[in-house]
VEXDREN-2710 file (C-alpha; in Angstrom, 1 decimal):
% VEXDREN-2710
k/r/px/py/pz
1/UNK/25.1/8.7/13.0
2/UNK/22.4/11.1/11.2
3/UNK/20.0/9.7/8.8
4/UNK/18.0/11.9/6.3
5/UNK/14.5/11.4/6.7
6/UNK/11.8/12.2/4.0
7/UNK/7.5/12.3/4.9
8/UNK/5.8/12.1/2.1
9/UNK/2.2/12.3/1.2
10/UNK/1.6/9.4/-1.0
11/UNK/-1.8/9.1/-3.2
12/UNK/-2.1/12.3/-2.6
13/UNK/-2.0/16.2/-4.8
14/UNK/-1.6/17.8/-1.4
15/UNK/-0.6/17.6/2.1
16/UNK/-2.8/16.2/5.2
17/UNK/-4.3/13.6/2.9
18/UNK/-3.3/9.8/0.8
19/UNK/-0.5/7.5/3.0
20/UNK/2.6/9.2/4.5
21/UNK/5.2/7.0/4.3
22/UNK/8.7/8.0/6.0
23/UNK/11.7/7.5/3.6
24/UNK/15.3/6.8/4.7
25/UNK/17.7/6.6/1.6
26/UNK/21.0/4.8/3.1
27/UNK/24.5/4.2/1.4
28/UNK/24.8/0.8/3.0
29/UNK/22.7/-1.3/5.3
30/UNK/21.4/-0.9/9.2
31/UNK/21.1/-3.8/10.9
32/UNK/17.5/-5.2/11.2
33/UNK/17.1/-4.1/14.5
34/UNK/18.0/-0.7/14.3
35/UNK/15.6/0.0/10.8
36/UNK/12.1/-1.7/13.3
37/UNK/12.8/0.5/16.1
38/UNK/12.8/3.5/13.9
39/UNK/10.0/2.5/12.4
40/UNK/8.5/2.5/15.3
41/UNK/9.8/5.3/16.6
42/UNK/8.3/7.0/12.9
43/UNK/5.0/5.1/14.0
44/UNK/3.9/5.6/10.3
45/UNK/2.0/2.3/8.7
46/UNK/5.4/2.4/6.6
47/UNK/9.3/3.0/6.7
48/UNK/11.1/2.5/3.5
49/UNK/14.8/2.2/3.7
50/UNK/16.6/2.0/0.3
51/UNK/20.4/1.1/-0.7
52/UNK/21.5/2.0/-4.7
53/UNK/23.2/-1.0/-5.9
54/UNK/24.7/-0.7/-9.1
55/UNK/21.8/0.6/-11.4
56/UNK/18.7/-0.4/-8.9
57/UNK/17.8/0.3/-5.4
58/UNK/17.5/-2.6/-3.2
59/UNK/14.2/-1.2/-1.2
60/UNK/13.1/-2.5/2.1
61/UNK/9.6/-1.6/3.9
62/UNK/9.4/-1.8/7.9
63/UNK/5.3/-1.2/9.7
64/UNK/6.5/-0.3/13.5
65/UNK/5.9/-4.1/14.0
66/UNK/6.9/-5.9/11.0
67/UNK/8.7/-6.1/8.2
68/UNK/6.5/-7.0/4.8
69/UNK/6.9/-8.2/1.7
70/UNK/5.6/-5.8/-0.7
71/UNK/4.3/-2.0/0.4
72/UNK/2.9/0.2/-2.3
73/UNK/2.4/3.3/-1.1
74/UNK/6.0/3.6/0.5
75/UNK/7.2/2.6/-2.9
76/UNK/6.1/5.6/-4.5
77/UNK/6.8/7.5/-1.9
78/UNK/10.9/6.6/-2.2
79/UNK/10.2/7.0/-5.9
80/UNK/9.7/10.6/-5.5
81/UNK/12.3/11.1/-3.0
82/UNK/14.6/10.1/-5.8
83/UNK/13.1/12.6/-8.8
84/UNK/12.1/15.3/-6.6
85/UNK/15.0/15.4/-3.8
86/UNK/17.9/13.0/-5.0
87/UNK/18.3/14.3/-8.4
88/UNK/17.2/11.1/-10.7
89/UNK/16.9/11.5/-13.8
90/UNK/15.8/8.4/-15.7
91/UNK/12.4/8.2/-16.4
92/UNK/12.2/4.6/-15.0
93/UNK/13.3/3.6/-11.7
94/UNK/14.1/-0.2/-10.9
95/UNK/13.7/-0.9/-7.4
96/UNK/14.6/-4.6/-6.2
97/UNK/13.0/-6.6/-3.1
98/UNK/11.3/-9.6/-1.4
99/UNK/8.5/-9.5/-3.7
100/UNK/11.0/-9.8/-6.7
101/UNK/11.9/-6.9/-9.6
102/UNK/9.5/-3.0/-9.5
103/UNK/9.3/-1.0/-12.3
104/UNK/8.8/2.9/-11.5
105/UNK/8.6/5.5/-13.9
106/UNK/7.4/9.0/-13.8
107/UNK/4.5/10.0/-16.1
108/UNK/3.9/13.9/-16.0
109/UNK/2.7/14.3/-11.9
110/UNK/1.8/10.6/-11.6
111/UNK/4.4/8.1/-11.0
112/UNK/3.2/4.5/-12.1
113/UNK/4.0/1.3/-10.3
114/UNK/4.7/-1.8/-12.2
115/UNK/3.9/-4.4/-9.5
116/UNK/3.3/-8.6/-9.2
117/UNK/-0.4/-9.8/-8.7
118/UNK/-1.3/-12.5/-6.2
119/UNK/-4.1/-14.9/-7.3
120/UNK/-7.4/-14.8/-5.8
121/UNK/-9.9/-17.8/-4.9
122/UNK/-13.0/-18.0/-3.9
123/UNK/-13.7/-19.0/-0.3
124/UNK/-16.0/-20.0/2.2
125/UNK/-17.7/-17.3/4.0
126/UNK/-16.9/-18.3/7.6
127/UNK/-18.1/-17.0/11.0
128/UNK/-14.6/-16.3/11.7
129/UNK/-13.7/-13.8/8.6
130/UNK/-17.6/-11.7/9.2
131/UNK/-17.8/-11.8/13.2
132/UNK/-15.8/-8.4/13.1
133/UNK/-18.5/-6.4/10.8
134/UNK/-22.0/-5.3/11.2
135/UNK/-22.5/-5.2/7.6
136/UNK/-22.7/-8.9/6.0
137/UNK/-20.5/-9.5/2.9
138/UNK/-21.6/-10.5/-0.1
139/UNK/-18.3/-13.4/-0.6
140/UNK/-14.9/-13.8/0.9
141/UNK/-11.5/-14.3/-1.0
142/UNK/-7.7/-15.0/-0.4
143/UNK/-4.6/-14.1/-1.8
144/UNK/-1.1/-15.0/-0.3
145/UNK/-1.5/-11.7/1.8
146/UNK/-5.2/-10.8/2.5
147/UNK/-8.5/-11.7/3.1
148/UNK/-11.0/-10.1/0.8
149/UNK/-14.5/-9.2/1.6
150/UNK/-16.9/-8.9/-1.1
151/UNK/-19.8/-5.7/0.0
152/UNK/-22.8/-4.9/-2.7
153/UNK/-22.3/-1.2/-1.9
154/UNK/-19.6/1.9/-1.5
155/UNK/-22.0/3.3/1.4
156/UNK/-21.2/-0.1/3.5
157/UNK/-17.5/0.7/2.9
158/UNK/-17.9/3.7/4.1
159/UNK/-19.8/3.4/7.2
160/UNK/-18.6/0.6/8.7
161/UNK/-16.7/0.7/11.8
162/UNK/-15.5/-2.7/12.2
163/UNK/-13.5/-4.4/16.0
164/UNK/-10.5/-4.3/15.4
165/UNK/-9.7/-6.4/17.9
166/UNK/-11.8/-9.8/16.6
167/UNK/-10.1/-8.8/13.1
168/UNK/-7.0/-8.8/14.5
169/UNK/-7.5/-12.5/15.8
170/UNK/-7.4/-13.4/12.1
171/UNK/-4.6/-15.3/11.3
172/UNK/-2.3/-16.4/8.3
173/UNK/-2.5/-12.7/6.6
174/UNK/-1.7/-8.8/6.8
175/UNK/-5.1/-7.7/6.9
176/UNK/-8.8/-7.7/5.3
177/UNK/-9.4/-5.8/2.3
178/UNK/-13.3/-4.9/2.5
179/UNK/-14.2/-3.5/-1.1
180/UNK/-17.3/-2.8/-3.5
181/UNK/-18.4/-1.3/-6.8
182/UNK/-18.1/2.9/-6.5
183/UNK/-20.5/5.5/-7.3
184/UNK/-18.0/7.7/-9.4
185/UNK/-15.1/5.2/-9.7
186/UNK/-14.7/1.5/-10.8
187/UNK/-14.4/0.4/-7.0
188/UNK/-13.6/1.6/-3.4
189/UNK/-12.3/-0.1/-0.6
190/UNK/-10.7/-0.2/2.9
191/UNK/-8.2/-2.2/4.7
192/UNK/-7.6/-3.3/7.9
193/UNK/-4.4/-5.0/9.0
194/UNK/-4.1/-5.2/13.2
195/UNK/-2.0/-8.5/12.6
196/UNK/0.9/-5.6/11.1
197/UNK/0.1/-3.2/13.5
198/UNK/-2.2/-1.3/11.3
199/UNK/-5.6/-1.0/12.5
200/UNK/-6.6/0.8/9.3
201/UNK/-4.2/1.9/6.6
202/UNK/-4.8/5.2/4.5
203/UNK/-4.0/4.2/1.3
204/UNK/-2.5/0.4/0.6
205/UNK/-0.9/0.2/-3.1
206/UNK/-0.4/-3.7/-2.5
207/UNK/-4.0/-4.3/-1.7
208/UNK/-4.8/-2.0/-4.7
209/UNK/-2.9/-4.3/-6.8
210/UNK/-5.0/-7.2/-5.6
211/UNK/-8.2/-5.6/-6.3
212/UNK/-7.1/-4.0/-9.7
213/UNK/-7.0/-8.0/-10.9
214/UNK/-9.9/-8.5/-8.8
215/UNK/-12.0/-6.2/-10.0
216/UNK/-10.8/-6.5/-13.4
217/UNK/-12.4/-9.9/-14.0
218/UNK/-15.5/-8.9/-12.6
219/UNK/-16.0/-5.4/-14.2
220/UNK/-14.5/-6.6/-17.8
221/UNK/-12.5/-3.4/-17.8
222/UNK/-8.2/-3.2/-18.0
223/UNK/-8.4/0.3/-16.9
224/UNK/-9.9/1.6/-13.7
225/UNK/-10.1/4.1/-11.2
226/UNK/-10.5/3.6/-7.7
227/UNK/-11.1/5.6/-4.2
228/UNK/-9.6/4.0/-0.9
229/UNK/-11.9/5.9/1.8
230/UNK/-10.3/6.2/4.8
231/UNK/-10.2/9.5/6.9
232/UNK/-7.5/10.5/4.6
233/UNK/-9.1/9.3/1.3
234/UNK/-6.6/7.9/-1.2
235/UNK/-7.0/8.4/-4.9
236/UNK/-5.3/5.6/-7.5
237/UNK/-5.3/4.6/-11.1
238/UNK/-5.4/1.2/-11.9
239/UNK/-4.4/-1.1/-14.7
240/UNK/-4.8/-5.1/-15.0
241/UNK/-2.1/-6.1/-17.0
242/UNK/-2.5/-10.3/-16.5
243/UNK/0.2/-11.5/-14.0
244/UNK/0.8/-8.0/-12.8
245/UNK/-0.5/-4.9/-12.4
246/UNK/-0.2/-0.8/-12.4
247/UNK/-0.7/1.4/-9.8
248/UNK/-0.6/4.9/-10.3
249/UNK/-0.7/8.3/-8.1
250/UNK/0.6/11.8/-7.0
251/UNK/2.6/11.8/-3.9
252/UNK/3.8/15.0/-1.8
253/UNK/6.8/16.0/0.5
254/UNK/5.9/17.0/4.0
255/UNK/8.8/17.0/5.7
256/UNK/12.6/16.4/5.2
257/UNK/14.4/16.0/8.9
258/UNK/17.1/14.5/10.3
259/UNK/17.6/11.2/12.6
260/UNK/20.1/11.1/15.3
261/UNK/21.2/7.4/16.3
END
């Protein structure tokens, strides 16, 4: 069987920088087995495998340990597989999955993301949630999916090196979203998910969408920009729009290949 492959650059204008995601459009289904070893094998934080049914695509994201619920970045990344490489020509994209209906449309170079918020509460600040940080949060949050820790500044963000190894210990989520109020955007953050086999992922739409709620609340603003620093440096757009929210960025193709099973 051959499989074509797409790597894409995702919050990103060129290569080498945002998410790469790998991108496996199918005419039917793989069994679960086969789509985890080859994201493994890809050993990306994300494999998207998609299936066109009817007028949506049923879309499915795989880390090379898990399979999750909801991945942003993989999402745009199979959105522009389908305008730039698959010939699509709506403007709007319906993709179906575990975390319900996505909206994806194409706006000039950016390709917006339509995507369901998770609530956020306030919660204790335990031993457990800081003992993996030098730095010392300001507050700690939850959604369904992540921890949140609150920092007063972007140069925290940036500097820390947390152990990945007492984060990883962390159960009941995918990861710890560290975040703070930018210099020259709304808010930057970081994210660290060991417990999916992510010690730290580039650029994480699904997080994003979290914090674009988050952060609208606190900053009274529906519109934001935002910076994710890792090593790579992801660059998103950000709207709260109540019960969900938009996500917004460029994505690039880096490779197209073939896989052989």
């Amino acid at each position: 069987m051959e499989i074509t492959i797409y790597q894409v650059d995702a919050f990103a204008n060129k290569i080498f920088s945002g998410n790469p995601a790998a991108v496996c459009p199918l005419n039917e289904w793989l069994s679960d087995e086969l789509m985890q070893r080859i994201a493994l094998e890809n050993n990306l934080s994300e494999t998207a495998f998609m299936v066109k049914e009817g007028e949506v695509y049923h879309i499915r994201w795989f880390t090379p340990t898990v399979e999750v619920v909801l991945c942003g970045h993989a999402t745009l990344a199979s959105a522009h597989v389908l305008f730039k490489h698959l010939g699509y020509q709506k403007e709007e994209i319906i993709f179906t999955c575990l975390s319900g209906e996505l909206r994806v449309r194409k706006d000039g170079a950016l390709i917006r993301m339509n995507f369901p918020v998770d609530p956020v509460e306030e919660i204790a600040l335990t031993a457990e949630l800081t003992a993996g940080f030098v730095e010392r949060p300001l507050k700690a949050y939850k959604s369904k999916k992540f921890y949140i820790l609150e920092f007063e500044t972007e140069e925290e963000i940036a500097k820390m090196r947390p152990d990945i190894r007492t984060i990883g210990e962390i159960k009941g989520v995918g990861g710890i979203i560290v975040t703070a109020p930018g210099n020259s955007v709304d808010f930057v953050s970081r994210f660290f998910g060991p417990q999916s086999g992510i010690d730290e992922d580039p650029v994480t739409g699904s997080a994003n969408t979290t914090l674009t709620t988050f952060w609208a609340k606190k900053l009274g603003k529906k519109e934001m920009n935002a910076l994710q620093l890792s090593s790579r440096l992801g660059v998103l757009s950000c709207k709260d729009l109540g019960d969900r929210a938009e996500i917004s960025g460029e994505a690039v193709t880096y490779m197209i290949g073939s896989i052989m099973v």
